[in-house]
C-alpha positions in Angstrom: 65.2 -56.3 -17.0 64.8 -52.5 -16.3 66.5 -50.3 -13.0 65.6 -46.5 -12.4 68.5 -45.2 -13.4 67.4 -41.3 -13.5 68.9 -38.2 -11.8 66.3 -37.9 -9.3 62.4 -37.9 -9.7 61.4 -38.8 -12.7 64.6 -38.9 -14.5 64.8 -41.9 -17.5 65.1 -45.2 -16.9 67.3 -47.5 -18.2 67.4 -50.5 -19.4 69.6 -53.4 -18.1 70.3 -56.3 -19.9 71.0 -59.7 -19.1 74.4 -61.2 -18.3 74.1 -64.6 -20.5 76.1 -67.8 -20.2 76.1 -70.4 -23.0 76.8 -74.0 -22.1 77.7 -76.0 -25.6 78.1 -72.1 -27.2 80.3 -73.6 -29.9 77.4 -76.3 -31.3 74.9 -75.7 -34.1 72.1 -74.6 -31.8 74.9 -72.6 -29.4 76.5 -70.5 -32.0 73.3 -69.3 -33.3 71.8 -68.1 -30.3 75.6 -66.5 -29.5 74.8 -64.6 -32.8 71.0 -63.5 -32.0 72.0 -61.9 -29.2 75.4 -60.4 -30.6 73.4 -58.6 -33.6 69.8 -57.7 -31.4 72.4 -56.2 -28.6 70.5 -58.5 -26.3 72.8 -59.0 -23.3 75.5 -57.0 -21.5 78.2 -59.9 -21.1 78.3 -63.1 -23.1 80.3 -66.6 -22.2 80.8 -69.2 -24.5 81.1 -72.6 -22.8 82.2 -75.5 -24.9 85.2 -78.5 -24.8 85.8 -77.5 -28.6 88.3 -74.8 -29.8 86.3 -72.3 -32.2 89.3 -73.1 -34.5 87.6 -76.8 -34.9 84.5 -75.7 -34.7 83.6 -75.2 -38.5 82.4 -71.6 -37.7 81.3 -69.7 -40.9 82.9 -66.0 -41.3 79.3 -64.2 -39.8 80.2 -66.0 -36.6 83.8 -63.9 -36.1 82.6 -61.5 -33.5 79.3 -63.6 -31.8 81.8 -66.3 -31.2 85.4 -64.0 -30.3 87.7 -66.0 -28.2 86.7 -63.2 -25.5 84.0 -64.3 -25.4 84.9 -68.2 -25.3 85.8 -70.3 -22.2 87.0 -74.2 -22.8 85.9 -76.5 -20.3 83.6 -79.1 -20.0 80.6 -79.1 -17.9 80.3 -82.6 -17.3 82.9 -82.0 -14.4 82.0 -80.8 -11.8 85.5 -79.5 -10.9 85.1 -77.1 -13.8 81.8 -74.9 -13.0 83.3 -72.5 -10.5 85.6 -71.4 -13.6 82.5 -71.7 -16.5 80.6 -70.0 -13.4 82.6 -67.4 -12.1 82.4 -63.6 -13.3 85.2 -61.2 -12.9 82.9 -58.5 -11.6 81.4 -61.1 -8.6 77.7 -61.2 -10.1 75.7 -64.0 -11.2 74.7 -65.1 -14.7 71.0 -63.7 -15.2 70.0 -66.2 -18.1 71.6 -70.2 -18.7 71.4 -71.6 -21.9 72.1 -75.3 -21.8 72.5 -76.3 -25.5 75.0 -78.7 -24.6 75.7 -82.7 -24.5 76.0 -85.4 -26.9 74.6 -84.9 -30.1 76.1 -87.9 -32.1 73.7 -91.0 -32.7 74.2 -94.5 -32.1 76.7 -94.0 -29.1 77.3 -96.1 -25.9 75.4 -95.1 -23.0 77.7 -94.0 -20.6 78.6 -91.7 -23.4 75.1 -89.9 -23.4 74.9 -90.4 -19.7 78.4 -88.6 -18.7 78.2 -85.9 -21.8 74.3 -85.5 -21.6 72.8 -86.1 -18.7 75.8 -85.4 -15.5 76.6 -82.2 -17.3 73.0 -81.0 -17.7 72.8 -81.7 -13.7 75.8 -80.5 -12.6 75.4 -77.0 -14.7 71.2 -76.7 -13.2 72.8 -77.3 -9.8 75.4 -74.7 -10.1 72.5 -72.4 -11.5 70.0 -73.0 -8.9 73.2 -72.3 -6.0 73.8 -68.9 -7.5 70.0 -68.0 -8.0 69.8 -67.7 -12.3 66.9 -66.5 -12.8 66.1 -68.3 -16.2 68.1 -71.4 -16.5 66.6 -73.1 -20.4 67.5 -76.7 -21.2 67.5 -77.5 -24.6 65.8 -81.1 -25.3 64.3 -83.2 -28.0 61.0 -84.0 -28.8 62.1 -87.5 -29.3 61.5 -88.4 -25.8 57.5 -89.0 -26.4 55.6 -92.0 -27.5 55.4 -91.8 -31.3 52.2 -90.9 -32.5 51.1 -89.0 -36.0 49.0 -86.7 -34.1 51.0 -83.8 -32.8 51.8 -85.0 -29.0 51.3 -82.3 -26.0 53.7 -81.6 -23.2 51.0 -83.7 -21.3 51.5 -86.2 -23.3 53.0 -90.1 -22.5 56.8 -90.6 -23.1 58.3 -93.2 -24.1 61.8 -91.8 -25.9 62.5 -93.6 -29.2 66.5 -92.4 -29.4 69.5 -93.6 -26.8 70.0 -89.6 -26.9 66.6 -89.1 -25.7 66.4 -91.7 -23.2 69.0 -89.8 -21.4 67.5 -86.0 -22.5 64.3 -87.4 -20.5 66.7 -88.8 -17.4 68.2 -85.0 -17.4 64.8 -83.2 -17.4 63.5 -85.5 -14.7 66.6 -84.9 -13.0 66.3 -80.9 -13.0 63.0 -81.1 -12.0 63.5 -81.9 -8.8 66.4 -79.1 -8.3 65.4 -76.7 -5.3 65.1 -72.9 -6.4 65.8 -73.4 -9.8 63.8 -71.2 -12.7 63.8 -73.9 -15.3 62.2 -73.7 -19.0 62.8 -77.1 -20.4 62.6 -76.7 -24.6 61.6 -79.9 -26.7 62.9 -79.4 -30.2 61.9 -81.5 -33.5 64.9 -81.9 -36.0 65.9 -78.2 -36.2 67.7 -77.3 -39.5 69.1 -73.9 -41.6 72.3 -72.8 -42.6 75.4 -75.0 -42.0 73.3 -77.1 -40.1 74.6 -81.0 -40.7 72.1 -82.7 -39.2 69.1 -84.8 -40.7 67.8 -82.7 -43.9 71.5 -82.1 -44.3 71.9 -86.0 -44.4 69.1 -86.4 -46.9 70.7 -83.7 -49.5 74.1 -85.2 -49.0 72.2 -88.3 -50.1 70.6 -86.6 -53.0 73.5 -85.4 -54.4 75.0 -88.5 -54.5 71.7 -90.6 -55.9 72.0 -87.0 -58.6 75.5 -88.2 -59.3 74.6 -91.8 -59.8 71.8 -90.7 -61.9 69.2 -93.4 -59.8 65.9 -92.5 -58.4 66.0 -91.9 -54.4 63.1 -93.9 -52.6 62.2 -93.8 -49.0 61.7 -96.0 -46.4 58.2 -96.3 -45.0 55.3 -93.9 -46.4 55.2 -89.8 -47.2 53.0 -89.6 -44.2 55.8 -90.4 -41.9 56.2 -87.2 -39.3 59.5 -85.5 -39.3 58.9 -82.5 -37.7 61.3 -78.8 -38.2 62.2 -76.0 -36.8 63.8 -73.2 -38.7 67.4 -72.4 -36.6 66.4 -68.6 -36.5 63.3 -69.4 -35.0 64.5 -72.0 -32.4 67.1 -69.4 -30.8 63.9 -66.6 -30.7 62.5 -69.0 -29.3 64.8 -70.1 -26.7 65.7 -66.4 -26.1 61.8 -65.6 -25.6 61.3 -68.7 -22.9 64.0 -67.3 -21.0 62.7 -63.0 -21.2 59.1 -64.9 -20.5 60.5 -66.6 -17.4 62.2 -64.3 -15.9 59.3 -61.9 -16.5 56.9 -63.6 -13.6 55.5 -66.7 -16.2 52.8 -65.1 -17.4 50.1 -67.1 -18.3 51.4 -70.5 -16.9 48.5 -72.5 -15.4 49.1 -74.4 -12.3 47.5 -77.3 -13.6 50.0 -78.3 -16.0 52.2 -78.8 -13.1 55.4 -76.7 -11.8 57.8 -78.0 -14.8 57.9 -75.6 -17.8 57.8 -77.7 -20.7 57.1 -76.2 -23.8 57.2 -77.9 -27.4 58.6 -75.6 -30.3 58.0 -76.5 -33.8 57.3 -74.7 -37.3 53.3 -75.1 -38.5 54.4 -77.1 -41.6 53.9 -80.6 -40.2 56.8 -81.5 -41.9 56.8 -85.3 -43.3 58.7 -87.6 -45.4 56.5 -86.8 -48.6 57.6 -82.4 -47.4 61.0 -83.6 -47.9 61.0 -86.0 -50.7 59.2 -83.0 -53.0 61.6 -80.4 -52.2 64.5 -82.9 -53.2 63.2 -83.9 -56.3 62.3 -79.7 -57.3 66.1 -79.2 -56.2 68.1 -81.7 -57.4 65.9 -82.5 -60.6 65.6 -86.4 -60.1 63.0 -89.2 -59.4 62.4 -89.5 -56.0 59.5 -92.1 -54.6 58.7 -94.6 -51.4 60.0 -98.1 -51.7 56.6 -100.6 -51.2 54.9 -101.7 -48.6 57.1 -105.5 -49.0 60.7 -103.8 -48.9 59.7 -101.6 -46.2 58.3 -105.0 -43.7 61.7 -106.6 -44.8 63.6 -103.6 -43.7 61.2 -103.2 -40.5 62.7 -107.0 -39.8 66.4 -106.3 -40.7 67.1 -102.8 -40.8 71.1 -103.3 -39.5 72.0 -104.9 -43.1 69.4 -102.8 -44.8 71.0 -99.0 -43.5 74.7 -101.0 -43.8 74.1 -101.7 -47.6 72.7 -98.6 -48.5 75.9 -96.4 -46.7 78.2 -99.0 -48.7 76.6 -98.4 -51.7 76.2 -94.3 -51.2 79.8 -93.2 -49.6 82.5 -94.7 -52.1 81.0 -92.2 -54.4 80.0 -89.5 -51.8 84.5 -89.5 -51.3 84.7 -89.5 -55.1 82.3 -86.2 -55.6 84.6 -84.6 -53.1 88.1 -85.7 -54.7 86.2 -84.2 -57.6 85.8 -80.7 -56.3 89.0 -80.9 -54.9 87.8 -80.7 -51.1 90.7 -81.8 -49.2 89.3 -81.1 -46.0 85.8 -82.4 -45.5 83.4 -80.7 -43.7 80.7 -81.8 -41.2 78.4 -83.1 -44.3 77.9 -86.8 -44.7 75.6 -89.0 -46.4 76.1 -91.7 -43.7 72.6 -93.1 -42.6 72.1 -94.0 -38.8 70.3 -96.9 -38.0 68.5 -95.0 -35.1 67.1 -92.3 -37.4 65.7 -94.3 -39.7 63.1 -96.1 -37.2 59.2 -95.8 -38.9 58.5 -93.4 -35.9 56.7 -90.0 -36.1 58.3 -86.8 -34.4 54.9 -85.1 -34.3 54.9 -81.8 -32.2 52.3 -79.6 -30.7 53.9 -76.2 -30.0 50.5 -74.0 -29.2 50.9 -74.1 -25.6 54.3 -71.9 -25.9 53.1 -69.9 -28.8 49.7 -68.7 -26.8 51.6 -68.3 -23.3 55.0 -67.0 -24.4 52.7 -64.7 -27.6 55.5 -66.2 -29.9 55.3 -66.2 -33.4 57.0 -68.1 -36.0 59.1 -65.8 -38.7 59.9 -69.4 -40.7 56.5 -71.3 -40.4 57.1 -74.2 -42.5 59.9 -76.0 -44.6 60.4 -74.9 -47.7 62.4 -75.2 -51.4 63.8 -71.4 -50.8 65.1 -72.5 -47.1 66.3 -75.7 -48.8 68.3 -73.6 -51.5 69.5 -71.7 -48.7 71.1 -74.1 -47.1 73.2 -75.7 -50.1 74.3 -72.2 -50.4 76.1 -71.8 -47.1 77.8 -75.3 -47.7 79.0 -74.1 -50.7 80.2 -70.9 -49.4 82.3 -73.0 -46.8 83.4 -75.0 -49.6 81.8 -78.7 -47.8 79.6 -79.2 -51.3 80.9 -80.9 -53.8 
């Protein structure tokens, strides 16, 4: 965003940056972003959005200023009596940019859950946005929501989502599709995963650590090959900064024949898999790691309820211990508690190019690795949730 802002001809311009407004600014994905823009000086007024307090948010120290309670406004968008207030700016302008990083993120929930905390409060904040003319509104989704396939699926590509969370992601974006005059970028994201993250790879160290503890080998479900594609946090929230700069900027190099939604996939280059993961556990944790065979996994296939329940009986009794151990009295958002959900033999398989070549993004964290890994332990340890 630029406005002549010289002393007659000629004079200098200057540069005006975008008003941003974060909806679900407290969440992994939320805080993140909230901190890109703090420390790149990105926008000229920032609002936080969330129904948490940043008290109970489990913010690390770096997040103090990013995430100030001046920033911050409680309320939850999935009433629509509360967007004038999450709307509103003292100074009677509109919001240039939207972030929608908000809605359920917990697994395994009822659906009227994911359809009141996911899909009405994605609606009802793309409504609002549309009425007040944003000119980039992103909506953050999953790449869950297409029919699983080990090669990398397109934005063209069938759906068919895998997840109750996706089913109602898909419902959303289908939803804000069809909103008049609004300047929608709709983001599919892979599992996305960094520091204090506790999703996913943060379930499958939690894990390790016990299996570590218990001194037994960790085997897999299903094969090596298994797609579980990443995306490095840093890179997701350049990411979802660039769509919106790129929107806003005239969508350059959109073609018309991919159809007026922007959809873009954003994922790493590593292909992550099961077999990415299960190496970088065993380099890190130093113990046997494998995939169980083809018979346990077509019993498990056939009765995966008591397969996931014994294994979480078996894993948290000494997950509680380790932590009574280390003297954590307050647990953090870690857990080695397996969902039934996540542990379906389906691929999350991504094809990203079509964002990279139109939005000329590039990828500072192309692949998972052991460092990244390391990484992460460290912050857990720093917020003392590692025992």
């Amino acid at each position: 965003m630029t406005s002549q802002d010289g002393e007659g001809k000629g004079g200098p311009s200057e540069v005006v940056k975008p008003s941003v407004l974060i909806i679900g600014g407290l969440g992994y994905i939320g805080r993140f972003l909230a901190l890109y823009v703090h420390k790149n000086q990105l926008a000229s007024e920032v609002r936080l959005v969330d129904k948490v307090l940043p008290q109970l948010a489990w913010l690390a120290p770096e997040f103090e200023e990013a995430c100030s309670q001046t920033k911050f406004l409680q309320a939850d968008a999935s009433r629509e009596t509360s967007l004038p207030r999450i709307f509103d700016r003292s100074d009677g302008k509109q919001w240039d940019y939207v972030f929608n990083c908000g809605g359920e993120t917990r697994y395994s929930q009822e659906d009227e859950v994911y359809r009141l905390r996911s899909l009405d409060l994605s609606v009802n904040v793309a409504k609002e946005a549309a009425k007040r003319k944003v000119k980039a509104f992103v909506e953050v989704s999953t790449g869950m929501v297409y029919k699983p396939d080990s090669v990398p699926r397109k934005e063209t590509d069938k759906t068919k989502p895998w997840l109750k969370m996706a089913k109602y992601k898909l419902m959303a974006e289908e939803e804000l599709a069809k909103i008049e005059g609004l300047n929608l970028v709709i983001a599919r994201l892979p599992h996305v995963y960094g520091e204090y993250s506790s999703k996913f790879i943060a379930t499958a160290l939690s894990l390790a650590r016990v299996y570590k503890h218990l001194e037994k080998e960790m085997k897999w479900l299903w094969t090596k090959d298994l797609r579980i594609n990443t995306i490095h946090i840093d890179d997701t929230v350049r990411a979802l900064w660039r769509s919106a700069e790129w929107c806003e900027q005239g969508k350059q190099g959109w073609d018309p024949a991919w159809g007026n939604t922007i959809l873009f996939n954003m994922v790493d280059h590593g292909n992550t898999s099961q077999g990415t993961i299960e190496k970088i556990i065993a380099e890190v944790f130093n113990i046997p790691t494998g995939f169980q065979g083809q018979i346990i996994s077509s019993f498990a296939r056939l009765n995966l309820d008591h397969v996931v329940d014994d294994v979480n009986d078996e894993i948290l009794g000494p997950w509680a211990d380790l932590l009574a151990d280390a003297n954590i009295t307050r647990p953090g958002p870690l857990s080695p508690f397996m969902e039934k959900e996540l542990l379906k033999d389906t691929d999350l398989s991504l094809d990203g190019s079509r964002f990279e070549r139109v939005a000329a993004f590039q990828y500072e964290k192309p692949e998972l690795t052991t460092a990244e890994v390391e990484k992460m332990i460290e912050s857990y340890k720093r917020m003392n949730w590692w025992p």
